[in-house]
C-alpha positions in Angstrom: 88.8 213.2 -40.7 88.7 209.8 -42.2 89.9 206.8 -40.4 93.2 207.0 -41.9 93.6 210.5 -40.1 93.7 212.4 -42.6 91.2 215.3 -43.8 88.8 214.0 -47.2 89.2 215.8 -49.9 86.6 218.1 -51.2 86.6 215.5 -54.1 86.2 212.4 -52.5 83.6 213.9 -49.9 81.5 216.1 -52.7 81.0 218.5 -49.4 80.7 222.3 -50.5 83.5 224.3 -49.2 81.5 226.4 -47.1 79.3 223.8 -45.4 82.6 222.5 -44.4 84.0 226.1 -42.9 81.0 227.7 -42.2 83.3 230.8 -41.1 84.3 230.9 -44.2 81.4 233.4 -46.0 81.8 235.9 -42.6 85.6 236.3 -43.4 85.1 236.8 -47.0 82.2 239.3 -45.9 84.1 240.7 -42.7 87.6 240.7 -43.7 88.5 241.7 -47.5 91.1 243.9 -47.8 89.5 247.2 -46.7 86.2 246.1 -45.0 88.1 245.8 -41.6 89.4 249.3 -41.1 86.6 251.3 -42.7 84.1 249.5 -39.9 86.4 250.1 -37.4 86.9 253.1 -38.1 82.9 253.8 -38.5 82.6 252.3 -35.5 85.2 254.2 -33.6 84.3 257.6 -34.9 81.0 257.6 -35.9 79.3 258.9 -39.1 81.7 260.4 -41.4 82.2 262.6 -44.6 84.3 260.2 -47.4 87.1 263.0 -47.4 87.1 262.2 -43.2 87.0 258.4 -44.2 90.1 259.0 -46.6 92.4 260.9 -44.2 91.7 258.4 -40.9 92.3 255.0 -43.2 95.5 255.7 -44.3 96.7 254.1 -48.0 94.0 253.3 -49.2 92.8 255.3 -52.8 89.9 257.2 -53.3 88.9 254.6 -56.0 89.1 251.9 -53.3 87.5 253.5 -50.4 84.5 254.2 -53.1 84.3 250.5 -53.9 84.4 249.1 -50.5 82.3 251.3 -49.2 79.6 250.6 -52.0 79.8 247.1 -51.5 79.3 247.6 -47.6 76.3 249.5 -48.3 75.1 247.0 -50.6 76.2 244.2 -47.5 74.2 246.1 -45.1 77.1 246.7 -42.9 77.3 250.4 -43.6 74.6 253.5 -43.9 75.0 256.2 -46.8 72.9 259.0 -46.1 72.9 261.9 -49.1 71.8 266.0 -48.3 70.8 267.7 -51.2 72.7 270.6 -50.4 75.1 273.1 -52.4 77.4 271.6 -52.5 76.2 268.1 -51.9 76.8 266.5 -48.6 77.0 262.4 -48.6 77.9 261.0 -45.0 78.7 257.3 -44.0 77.8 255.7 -40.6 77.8 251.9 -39.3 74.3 250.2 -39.6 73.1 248.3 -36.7 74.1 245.3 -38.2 77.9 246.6 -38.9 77.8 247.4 -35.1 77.3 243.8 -34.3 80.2 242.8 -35.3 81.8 244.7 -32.3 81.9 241.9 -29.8 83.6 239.8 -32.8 86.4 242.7 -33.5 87.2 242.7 -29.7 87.8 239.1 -29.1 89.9 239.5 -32.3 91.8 242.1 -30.8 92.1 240.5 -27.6 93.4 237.5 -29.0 96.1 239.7 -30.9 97.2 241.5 -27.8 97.5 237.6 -26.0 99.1 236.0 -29.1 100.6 237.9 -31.6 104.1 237.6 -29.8 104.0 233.8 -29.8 103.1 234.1 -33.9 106.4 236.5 -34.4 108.1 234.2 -32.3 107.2 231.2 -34.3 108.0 233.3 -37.5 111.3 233.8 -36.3 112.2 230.3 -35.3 110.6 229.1 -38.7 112.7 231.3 -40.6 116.1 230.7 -38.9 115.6 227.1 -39.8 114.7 227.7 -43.3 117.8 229.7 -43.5 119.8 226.6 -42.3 
């Protein structure tokens, strides 16, 4: 904050975006569109066939499941693990770093089980007055 009170902006203070947030690269990792459900549900049931993957996450494409889960592989937050059988068997699991992120997903559940009443609430209130 400056002395006037309010925040600098990026501009004026030449201060990268994510120095200033330094959250902000672990929600761009952690919580794109798809990222969150696929490790949760990685984490919940454990290593999983793609078609498995598919049915559990529900409305979410083939295509897009393929992509996010490449690009979690390549984030080392999940494991891909290929048998050469017939036919072919490829199976995804959490990595131990994707299983960090546990403690992180409860107190983000936590805080939505305290608080997400109070943000429908809010929603509500700021709506009837926008009607107005």
């Amino acid at each position: 904050m400056s002395m006037s009170g309010t925040a600098p902006s990026h501009a004026a203070t030449g201060t990268d975006p994510a120095l200033a947030c330094p959250v902000a690269p672990v929600v761009d990792l952690v919580f794109s569109r798809w990222t969150t459900p696929i490790l949760w549900t990685l984490h919940a049931h454990g290593r999983q066939r793609f078609v498995t993957l598919e049915r559990r996450i529900t409305g979410i494409t083939p295509k897009v499941l393929t992509q996010r889960l490449r690009q979690l592989e390549r984030d080392g937050l999940v494991v891909r693990t290929y048998h050469p059988e017939v036919p072919p068997r490829v199976e995804y699991e959490i990595s131990e770093l994707g299983r960090s992120l546990a403690p992180l997903f409860a107190h983000l559940a936590a805080w939505g089980e305290g608080h997400l009443d109070r943000v429908e609430q809010a929603r509500l209130a700021y709506d009837a007055d926008q009607a107005r």
